[in-house]
Backbone bond lengths (Angstrom), bond angles and torsions (degrees), N, CA, C in turn:
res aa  C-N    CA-C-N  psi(-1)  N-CA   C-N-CA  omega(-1)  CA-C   N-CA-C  phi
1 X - - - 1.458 - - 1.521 110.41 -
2 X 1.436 108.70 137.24 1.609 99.29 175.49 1.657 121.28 -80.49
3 X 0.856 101.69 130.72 1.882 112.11 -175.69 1.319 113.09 -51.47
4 X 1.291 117.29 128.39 1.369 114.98 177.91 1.731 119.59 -80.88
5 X 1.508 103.60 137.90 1.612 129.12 -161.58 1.592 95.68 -58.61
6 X 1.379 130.24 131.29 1.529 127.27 175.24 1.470 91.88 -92.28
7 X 1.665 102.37 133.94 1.373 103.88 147.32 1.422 141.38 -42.76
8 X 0.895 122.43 114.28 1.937 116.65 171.24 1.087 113.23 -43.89
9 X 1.235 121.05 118.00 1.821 115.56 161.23 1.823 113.24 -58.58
10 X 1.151 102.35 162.15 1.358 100.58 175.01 1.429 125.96 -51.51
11 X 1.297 122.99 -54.69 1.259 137.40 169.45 1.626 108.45 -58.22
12 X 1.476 145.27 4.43 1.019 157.26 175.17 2.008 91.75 -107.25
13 X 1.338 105.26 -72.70 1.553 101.19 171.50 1.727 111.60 -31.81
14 X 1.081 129.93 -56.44 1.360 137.37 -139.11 1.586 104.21 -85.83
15 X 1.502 113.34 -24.96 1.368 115.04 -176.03 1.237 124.53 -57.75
16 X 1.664 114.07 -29.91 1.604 116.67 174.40 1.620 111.80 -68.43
17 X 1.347 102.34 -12.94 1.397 114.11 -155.75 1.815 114.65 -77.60
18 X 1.693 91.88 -33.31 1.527 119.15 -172.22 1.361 105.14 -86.20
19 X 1.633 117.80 -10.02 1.809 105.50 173.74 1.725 95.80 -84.64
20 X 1.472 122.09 -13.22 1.764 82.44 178.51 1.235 115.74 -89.88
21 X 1.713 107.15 179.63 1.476 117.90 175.32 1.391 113.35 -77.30
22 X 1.482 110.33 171.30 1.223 97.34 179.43 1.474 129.27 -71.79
23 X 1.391 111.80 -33.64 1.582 102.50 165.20 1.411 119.32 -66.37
24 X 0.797 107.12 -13.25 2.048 95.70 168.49 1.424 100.05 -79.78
25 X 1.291 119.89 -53.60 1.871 114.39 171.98 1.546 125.34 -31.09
26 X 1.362 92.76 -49.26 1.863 101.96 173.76 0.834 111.83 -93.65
27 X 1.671 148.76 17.79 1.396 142.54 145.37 1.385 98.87 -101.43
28 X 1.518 143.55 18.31 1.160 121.33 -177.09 1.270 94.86 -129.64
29 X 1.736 124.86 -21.28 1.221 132.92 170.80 1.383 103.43 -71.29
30 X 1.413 138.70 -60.61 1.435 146.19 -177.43 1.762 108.64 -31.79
31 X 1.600 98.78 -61.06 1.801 116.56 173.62 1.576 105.06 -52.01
32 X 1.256 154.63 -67.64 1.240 159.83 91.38 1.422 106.23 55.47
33 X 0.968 122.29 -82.38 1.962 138.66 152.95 1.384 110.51 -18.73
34 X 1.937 105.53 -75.94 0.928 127.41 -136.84 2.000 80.49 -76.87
35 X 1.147 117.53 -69.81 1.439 120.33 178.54 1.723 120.08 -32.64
36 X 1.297 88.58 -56.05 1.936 74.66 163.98 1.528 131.64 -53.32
37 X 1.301 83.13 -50.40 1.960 94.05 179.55 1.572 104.95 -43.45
38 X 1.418 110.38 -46.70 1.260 109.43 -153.44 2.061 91.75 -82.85
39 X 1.375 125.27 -19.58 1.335 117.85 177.75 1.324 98.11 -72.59
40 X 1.606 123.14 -59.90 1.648 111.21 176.98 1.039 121.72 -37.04
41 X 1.467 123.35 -51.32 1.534 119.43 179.03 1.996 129.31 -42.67
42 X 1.777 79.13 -36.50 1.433 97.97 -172.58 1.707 110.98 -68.45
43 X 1.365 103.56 -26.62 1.613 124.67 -143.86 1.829 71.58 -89.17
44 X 1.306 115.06 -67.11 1.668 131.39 -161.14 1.966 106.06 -42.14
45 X 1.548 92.69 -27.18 1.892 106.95 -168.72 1.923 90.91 -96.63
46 X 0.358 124.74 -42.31 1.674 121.11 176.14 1.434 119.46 -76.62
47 X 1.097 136.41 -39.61 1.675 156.96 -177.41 1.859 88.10 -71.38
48 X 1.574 94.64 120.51 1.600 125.90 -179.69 1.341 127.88 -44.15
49 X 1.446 117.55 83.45 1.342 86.93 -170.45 1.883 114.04 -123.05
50 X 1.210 113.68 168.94 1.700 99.84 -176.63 1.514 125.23 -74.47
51 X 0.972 92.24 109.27 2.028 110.94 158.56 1.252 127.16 -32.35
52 X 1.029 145.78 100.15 1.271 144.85 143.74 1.687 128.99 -49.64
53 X 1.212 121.11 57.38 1.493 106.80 -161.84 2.004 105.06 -110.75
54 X 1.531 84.97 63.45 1.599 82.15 -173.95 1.773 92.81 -79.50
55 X 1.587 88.75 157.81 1.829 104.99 170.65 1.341 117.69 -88.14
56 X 1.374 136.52 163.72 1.788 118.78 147.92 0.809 137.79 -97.88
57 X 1.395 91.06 153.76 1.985 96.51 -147.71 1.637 127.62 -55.37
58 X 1.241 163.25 84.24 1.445 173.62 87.42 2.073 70.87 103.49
59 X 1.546 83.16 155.55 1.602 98.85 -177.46 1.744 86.15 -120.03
60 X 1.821 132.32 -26.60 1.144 108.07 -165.00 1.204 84.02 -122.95
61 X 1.335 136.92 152.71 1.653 150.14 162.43 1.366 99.06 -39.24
62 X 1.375 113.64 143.22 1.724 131.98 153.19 1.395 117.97 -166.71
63 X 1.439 85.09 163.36 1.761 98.32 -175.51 1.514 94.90 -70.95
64 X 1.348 98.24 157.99 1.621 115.83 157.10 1.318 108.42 -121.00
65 X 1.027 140.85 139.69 1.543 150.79 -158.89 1.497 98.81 -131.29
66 X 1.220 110.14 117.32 1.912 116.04 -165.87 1.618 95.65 -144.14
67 X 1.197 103.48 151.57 1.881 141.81 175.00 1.162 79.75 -115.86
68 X 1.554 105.24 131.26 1.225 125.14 177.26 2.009 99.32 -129.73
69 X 1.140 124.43 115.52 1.468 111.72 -159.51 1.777 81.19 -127.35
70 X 1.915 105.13 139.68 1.100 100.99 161.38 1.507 107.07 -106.69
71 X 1.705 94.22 133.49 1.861 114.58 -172.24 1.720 104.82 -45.98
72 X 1.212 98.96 109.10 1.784 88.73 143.60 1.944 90.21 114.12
73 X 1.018 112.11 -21.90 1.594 120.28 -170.65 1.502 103.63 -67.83
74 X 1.622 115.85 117.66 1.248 125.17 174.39 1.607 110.37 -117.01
75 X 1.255 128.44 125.33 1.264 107.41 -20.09 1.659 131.57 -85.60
76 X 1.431 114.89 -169.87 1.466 105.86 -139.98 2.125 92.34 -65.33
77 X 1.887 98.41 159.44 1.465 78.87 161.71 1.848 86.83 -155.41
78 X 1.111 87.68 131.33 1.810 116.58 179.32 0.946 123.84 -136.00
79 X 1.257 104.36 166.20 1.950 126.17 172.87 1.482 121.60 -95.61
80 X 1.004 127.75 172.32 1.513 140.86 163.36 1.029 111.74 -154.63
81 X 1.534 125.82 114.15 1.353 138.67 -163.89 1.452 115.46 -133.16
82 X 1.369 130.53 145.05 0.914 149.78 166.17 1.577 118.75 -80.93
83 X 1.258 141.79 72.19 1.313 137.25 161.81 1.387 158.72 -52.31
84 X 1.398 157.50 42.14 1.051 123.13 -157.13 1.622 147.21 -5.98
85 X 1.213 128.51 121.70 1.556 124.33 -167.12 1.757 111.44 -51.64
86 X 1.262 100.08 -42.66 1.475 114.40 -177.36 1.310 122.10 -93.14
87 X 1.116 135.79 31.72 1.304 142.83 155.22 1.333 128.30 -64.97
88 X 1.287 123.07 85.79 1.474 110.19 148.19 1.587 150.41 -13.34
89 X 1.678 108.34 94.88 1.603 122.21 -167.06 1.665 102.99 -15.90
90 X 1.248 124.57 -49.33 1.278 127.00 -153.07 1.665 91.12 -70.92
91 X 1.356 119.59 -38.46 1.564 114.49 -170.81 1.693 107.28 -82.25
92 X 1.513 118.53 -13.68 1.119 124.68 176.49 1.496 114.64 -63.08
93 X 1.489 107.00 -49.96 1.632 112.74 157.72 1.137 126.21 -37.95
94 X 1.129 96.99 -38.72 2.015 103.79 -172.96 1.190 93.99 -52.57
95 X 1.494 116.00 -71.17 1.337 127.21 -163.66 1.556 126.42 -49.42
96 X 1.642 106.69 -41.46 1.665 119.35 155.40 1.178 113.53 -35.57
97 X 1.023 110.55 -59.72 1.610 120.83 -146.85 1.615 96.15 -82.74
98 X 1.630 127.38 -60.80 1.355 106.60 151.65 1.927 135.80 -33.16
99 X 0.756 94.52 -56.33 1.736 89.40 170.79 1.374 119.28 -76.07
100 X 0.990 133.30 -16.55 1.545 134.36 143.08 1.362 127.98 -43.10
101 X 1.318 92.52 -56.71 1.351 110.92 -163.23 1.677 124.35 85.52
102 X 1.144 92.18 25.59 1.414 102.57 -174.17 1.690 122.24 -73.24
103 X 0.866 143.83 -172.90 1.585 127.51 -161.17 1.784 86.97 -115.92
104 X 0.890 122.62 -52.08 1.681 132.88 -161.10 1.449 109.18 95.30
105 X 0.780 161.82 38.32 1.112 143.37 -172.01 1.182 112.60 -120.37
106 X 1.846 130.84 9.67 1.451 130.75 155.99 1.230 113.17 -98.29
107 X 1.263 98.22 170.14 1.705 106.24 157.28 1.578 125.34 -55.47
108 X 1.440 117.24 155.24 1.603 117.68 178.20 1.606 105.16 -132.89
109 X 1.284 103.17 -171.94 1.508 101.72 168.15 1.812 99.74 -173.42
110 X 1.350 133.88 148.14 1.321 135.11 175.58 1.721 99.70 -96.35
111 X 0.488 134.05 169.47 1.974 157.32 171.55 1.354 128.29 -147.72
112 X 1.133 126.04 113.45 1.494 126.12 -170.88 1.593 99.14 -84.70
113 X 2.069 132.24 8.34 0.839 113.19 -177.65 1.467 100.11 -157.21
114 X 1.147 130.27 140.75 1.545 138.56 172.38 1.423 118.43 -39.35
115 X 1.634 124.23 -34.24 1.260 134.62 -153.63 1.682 89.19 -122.38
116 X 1.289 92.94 106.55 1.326 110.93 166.26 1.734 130.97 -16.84
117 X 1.569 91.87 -76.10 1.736 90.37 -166.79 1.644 113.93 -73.69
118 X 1.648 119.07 -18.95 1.652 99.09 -164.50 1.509 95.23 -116.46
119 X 1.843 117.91 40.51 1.631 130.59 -170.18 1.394 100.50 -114.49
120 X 1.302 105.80 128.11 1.793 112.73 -165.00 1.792 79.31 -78.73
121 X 1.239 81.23 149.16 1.468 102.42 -171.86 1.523 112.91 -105.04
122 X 1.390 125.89 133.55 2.070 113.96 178.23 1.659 87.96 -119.79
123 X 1.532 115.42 108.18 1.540 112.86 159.23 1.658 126.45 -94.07
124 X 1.229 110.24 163.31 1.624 106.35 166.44 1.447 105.47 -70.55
125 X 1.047 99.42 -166.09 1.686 127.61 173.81 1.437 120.13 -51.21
126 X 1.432 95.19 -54.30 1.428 119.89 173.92 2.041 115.76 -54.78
127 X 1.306 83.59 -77.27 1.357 90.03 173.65 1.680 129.28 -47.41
128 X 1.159 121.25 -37.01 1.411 142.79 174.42 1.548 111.76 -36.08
129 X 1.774 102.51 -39.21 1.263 125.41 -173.35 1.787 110.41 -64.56
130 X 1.466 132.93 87.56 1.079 107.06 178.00 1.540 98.34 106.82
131 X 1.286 145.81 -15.15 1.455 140.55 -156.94 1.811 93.48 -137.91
132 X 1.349 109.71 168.59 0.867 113.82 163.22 1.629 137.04 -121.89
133 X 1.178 127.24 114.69 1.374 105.53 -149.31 2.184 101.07 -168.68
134 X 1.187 109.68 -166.08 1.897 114.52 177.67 1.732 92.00 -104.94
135 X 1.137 86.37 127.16 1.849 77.30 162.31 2.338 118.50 -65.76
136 X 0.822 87.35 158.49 1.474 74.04 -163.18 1.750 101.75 -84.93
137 X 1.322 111.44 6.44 1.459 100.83 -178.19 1.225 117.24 -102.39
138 X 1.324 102.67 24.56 1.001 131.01 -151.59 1.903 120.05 -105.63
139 X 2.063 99.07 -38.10 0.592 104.30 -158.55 1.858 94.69 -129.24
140 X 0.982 122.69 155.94 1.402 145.36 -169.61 1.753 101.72 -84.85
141 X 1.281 127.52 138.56 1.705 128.56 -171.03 2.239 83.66 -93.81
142 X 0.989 118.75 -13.05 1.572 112.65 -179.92 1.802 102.41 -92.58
143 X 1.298 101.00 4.39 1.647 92.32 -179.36 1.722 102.13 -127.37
144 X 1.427 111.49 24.58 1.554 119.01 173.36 1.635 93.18 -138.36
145 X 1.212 126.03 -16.13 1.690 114.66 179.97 1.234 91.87 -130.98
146 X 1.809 129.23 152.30 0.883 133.22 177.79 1.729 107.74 -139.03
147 X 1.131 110.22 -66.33 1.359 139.87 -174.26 1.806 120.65 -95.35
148 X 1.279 106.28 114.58 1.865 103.57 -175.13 1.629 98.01 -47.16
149 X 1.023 86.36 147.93 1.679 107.66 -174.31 2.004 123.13 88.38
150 X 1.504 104.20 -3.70 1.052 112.22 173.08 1.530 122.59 -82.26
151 X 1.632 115.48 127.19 1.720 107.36 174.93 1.404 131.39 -114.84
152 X 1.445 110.65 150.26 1.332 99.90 172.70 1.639 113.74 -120.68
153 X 1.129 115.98 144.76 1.704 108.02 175.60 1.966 123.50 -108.11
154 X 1.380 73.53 134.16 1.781 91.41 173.40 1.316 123.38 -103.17
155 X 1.434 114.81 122.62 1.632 124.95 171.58 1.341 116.68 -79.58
156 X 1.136 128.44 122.23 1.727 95.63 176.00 1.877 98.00 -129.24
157 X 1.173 133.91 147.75 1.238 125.43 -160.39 1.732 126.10 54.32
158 X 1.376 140.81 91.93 1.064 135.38 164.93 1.589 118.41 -43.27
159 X 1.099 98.82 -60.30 1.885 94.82 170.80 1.879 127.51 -47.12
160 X 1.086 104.16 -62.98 1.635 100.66 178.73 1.616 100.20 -73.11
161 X 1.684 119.63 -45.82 1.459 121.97 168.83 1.830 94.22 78.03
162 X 1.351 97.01 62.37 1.749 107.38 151.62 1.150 111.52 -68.94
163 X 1.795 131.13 113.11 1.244 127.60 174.18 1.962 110.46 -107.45
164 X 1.285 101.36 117.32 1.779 87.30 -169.81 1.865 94.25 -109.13
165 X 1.007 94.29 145.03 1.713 98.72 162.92 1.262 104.58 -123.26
166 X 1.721 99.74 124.13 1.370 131.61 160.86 1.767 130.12 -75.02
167 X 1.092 110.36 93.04 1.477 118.99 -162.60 1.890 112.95 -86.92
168 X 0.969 135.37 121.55 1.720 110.08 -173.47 1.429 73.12 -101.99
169 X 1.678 84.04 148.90 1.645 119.54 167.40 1.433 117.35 -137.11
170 X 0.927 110.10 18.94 1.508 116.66 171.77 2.159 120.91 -173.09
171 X 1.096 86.29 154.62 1.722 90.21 -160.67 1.884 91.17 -130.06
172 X 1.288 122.65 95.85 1.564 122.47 178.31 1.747 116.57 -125.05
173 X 0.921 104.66 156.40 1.305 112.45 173.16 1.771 121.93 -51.18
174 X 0.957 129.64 151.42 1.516 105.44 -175.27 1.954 85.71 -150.86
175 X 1.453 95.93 107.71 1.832 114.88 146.81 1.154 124.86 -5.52
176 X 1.130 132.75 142.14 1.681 118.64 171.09 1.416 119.27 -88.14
177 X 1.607 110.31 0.28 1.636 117.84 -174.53 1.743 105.04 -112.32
178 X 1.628 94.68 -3.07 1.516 96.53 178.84 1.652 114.56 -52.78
179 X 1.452 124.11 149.45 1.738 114.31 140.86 1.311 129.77 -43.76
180 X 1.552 113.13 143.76 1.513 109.57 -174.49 1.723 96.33 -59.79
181 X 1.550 125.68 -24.59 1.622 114.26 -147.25 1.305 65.99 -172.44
182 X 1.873 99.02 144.01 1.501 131.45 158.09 1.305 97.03 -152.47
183 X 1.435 96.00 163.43 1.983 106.65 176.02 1.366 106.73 -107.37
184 X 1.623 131.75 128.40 1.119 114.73 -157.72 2.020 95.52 -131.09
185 X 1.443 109.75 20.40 1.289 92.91 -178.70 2.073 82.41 161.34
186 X 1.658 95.14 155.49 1.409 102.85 -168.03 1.690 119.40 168.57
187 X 0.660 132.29 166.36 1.525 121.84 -160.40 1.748 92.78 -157.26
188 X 1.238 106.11 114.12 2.186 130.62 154.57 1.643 83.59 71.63
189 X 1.404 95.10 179.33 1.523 109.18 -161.68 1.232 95.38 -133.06
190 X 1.135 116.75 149.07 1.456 146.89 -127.71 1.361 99.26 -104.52
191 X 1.629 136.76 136.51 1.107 147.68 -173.88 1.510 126.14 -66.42
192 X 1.375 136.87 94.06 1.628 117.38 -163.54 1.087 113.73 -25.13
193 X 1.571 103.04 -175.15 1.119 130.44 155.13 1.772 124.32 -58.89
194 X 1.506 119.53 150.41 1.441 104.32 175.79 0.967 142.15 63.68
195 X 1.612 97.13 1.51 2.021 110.01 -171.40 1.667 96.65 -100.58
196 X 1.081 132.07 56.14 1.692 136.28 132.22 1.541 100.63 92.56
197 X 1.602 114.36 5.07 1.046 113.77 -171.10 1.579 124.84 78.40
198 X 1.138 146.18 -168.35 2.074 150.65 -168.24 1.385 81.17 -71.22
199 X 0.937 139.18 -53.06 1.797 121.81 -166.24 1.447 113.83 -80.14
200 X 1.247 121.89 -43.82 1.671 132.55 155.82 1.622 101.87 -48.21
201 X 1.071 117.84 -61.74 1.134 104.27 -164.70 1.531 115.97 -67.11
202 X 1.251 134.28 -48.77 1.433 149.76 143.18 2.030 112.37 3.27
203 X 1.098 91.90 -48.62 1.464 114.45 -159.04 2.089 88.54 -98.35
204 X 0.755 96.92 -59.48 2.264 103.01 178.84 1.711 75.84 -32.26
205 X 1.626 115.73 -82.19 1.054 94.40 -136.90 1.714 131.67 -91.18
206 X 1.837 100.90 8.03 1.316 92.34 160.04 1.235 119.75 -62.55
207 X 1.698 111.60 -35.27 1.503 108.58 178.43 1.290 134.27 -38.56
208 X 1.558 98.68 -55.53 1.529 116.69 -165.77 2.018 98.80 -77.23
209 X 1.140 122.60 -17.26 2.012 136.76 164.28 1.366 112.13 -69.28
210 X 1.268 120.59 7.17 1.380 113.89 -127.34 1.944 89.66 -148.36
211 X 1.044 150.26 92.07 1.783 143.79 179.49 1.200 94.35 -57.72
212 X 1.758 116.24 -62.00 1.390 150.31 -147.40 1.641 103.58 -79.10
213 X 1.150 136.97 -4.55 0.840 152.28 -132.92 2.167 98.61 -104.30
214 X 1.257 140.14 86.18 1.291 141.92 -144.10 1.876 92.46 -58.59
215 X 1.523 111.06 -16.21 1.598 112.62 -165.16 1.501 87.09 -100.47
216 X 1.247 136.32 -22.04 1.486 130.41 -165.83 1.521 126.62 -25.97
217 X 1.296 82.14 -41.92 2.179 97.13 -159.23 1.829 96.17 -84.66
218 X 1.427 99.37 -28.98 1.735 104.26 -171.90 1.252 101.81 -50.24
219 X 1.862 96.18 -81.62 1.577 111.08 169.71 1.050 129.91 -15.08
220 X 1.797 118.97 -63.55 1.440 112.05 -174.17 1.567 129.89 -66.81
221 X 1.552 95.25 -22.56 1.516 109.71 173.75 1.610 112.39 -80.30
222 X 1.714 125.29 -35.64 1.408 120.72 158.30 1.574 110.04 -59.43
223 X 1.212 141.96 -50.49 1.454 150.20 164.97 1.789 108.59 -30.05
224 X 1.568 103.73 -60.90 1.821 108.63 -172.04 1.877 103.43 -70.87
225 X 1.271 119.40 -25.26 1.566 110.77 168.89 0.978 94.47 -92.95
226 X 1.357 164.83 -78.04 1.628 136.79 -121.38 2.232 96.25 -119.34
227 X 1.291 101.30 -4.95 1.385 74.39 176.85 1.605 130.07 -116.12
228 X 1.457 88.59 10.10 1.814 113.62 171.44 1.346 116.47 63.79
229 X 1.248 120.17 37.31 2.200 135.14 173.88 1.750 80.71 -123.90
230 X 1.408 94.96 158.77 1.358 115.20 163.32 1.453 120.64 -77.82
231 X 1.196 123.67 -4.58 1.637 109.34 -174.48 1.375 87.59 -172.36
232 X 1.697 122.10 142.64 1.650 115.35 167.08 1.603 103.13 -83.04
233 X 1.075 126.20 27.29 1.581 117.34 140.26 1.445 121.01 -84.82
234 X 1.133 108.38 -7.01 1.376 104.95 166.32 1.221 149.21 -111.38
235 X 2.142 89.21 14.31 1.438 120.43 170.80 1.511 95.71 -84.53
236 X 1.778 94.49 145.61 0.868 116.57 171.38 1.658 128.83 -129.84
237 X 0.991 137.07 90.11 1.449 136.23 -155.83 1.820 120.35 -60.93
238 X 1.512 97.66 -31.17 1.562 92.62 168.12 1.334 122.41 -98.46
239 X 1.228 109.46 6.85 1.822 105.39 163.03 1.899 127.79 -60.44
240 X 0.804 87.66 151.59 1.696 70.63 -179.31 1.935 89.89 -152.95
241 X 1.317 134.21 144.31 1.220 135.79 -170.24 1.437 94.77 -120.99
242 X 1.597 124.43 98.06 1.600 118.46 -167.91 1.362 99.23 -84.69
243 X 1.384 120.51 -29.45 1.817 119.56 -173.64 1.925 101.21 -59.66
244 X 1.556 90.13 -45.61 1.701 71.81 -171.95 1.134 115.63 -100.09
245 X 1.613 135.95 -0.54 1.589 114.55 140.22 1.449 138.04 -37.64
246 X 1.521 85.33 -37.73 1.901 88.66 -177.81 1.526 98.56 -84.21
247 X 1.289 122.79 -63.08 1.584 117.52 168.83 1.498 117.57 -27.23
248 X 1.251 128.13 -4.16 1.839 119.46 -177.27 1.457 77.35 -142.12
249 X 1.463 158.42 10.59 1.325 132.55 144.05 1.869 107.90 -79.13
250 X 1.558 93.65 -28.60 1.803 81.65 -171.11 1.666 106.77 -78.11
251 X 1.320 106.22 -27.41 1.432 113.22 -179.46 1.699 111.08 -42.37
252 X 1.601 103.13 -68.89 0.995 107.13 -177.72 1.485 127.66 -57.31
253 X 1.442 120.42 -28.57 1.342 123.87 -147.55 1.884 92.86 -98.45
254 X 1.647 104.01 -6.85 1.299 117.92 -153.80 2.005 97.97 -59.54
């Protein structure tokens, strides 16, 4: 076997070091300097940092027309919403969380970027506490989307960690008698609250599809307390009720 190479101790390093003169020392120390600086610099331009890429704000009202897709849902299940340009993130939630159908009762957060750490962050109230970030009431949904094809992302619950991306696909004029927000299109209905998250949820509902199913009886009895049907045979995953999504987005946003 070949013998393994011992490290040099320092004082083994340093010995070549002590035959030069001193001006070779201070031109080799200077280079030394000068080379780091220039790696920090490099290190300082690459190392993550938050973006500011707000837009300015619309001078005349308009709809924003958004696909709202929740990440990871097979198969896919989303929104299509009608927005006001000038809505405030915090009222943008409203509107999520109505067309979801989501309960509200976690934390959220907006992201102007997919990748976590160098994504300016818009928190509630809550979150603000302890985090660093814009409060979201802060900020206008026409000064984070500008252009069709632009996205923004929503967290909603840290624990299960619903991630939806909001895509605009359309830029229209919007009425002065219009709703701030309607739901105008959307596909299956959206997974409660507390159900383990896209993989929890995945698994709920073969159960509850499922008689034979060894989790069957669990499910339907976790389903009849927290998911408000009488029996998870009478869940149905591709239903979706578009009259009364939009009917409880205008409610709320009213």
């Amino acid at each position: 076997m070949p013998k393994r190479k011992q490290k040099k101790t320092a004082k083994q390093r340093m010995r070549g070091v002590g035959s030069l003169s001193a001006a070779d020392a201070a031109q080799l120390l200077a280079l030394i300097q000068a080379q780091g600086g220039a790696l920090g610099a490099a290190y300082a331009s690459t190392t993550p940092a938050v973006e500011k890429r707000r837009h300015p704000k619309r001078r005349q009202p308009t709809y924003y027309r958004l696909r709202v897709d929740l990440n990871g849902a097979k198969p896919p299940i989303w929104r299509r919403l009608d927005l006001a340009s000038d809505l405030t993130l915090d009222k943008v939630h409203v509107a999520l969380q109505a067309a979801f159908d989501w309960a509200g009762g976690h934390l959220h957060e907006f992201r102007a970027d997919d990748a976590y750490v160098q994504a300016e962050r818009f928190l509630d109230e809550y979150m603000l506490e302890g985090h660093d970030g814009t409060p979201e009431t802060d900020v206008r949904l026409d000064q984070v989307l500008h252009s069709p094809g632009d996205r923004l992302h929503y967290v909603y619950d840290f624990g299960d960690n619903w991630e939806h991306t909001l895509k605009l696909e359309e830029v229209a004029p919007r009425p002065a008698s219009a709703p701030l927000a309607r739901v105008v299109g959307g596909r299956r209905t959206a997974p409660p609250d507390d159900c383990g998250g896209i993989y929890g949820y995945q698994e709920l509902i073969e159960a509850l599809g499922d008689p034979t199913h060894p989790q069957h009886g669990e499910m339907s009895q976790w389903w009849q307390e927290y998911g408000g049907i009488s029996s998870g045979r009478d869940f149905d995953p591709a239903r979706l009720d578009l009259e009364q999504r939009d009917l409880t987005v205008q409610e709320r946003l009213s």
